[in-house]
C-alpha positions as CSV (number, residue, x, y, z in Angstrom):
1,X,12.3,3.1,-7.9
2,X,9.3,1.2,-8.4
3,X,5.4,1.5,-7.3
4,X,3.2,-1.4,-6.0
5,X,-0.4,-1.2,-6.2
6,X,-2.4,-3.6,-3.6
7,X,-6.4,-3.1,-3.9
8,X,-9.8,-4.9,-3.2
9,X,-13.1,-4.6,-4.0
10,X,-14.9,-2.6,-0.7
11,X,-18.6,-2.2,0.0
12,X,-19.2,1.0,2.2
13,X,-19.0,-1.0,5.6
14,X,-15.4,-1.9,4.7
15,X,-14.0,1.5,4.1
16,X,-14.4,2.5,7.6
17,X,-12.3,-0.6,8.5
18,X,-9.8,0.5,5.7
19,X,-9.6,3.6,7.1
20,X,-8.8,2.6,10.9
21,X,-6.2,0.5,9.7
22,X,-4.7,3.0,7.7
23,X,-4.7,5.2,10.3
24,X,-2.7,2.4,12.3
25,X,-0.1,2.8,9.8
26,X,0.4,6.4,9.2
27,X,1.4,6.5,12.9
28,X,3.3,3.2,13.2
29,X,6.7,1.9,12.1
30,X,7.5,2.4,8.0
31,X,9.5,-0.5,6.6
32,X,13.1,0.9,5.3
33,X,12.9,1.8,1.5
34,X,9.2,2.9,1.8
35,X,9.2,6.6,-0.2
36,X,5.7,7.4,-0.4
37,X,2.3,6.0,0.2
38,X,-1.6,7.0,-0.8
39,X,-4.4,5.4,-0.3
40,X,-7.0,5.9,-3.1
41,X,-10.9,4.7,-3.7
42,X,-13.1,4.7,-6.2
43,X,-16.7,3.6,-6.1
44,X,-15.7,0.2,-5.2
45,X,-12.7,-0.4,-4.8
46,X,-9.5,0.9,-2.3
47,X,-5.7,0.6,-3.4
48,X,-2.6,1.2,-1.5
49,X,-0.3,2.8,-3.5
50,X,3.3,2.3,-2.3
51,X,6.8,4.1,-4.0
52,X,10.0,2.1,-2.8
53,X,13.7,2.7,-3.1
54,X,14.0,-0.5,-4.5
55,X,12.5,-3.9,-5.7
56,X,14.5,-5.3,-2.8
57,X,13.0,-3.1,0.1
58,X,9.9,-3.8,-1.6
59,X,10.7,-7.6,-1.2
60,X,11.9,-7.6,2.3
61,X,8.6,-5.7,3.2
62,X,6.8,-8.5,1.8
63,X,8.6,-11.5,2.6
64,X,11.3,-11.0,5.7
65,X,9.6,-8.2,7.9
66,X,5.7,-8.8,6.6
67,X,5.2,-5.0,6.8
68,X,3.8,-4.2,3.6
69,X,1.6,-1.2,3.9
70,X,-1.1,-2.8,1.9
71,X,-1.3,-6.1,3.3
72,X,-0.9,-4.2,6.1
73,X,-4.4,-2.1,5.7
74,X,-6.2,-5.1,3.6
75,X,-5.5,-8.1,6.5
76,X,-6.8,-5.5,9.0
77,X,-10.0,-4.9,7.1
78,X,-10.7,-8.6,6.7
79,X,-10.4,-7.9,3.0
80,X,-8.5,-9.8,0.4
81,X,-6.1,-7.6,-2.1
82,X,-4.6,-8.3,-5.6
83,X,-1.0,-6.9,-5.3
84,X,1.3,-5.9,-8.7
85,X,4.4,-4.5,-8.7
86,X,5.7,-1.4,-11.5
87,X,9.2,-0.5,-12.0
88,X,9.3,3.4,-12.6
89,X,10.7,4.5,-16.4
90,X,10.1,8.0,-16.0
91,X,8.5,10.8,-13.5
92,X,7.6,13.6,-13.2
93,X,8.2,16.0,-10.2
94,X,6.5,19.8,-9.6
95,X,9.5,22.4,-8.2
């Protein structure tokens, strides 16, 4: 499994755009290997936190099918993101 993390720097007027166009995506298509997905904000600044199957779903998000749940949010709200990608050594699940 492995986590990627796309975020960008958003003044208040932006956050409402981030928020319509993540709206957009919790109703609309998922790209195959998504697992989970949050988005988180700080102050300043909004991430898309994605878990995927695999570094290749991730891939084919980004590349093949260009459905990237943060691009996704970030191209919609006219922003531009910073995108890393975490392979996942150990977790922690609640029962």
């Amino acid at each position: 499994m492995i986590f990627s993390i796309a975020h960008a720097n958003a003044d208040e007027a932006a956050h409402a755009n981030v928020l319509g166009a993540w709206s957009d995506l919790v109703v609309g298509k998922r790209p195959e290997g998504l697992v989970d997905c949050y988005l988180l904000k700080t102050d300043d600044t909004v991430q898309v936190v994605a878990a995927w199957d695999s570094v290749d779903h991730h891939d084919r998000a980004v590349h093949e099918e260009g459905d990237h749940p943060g691009y996704a949010v970030f191209e919609a709200a006219g922003l531009d993101c910073t995108h890393t990608v975490h392979n996942v050594l150990g977790s922690i699940h609640q029962h």
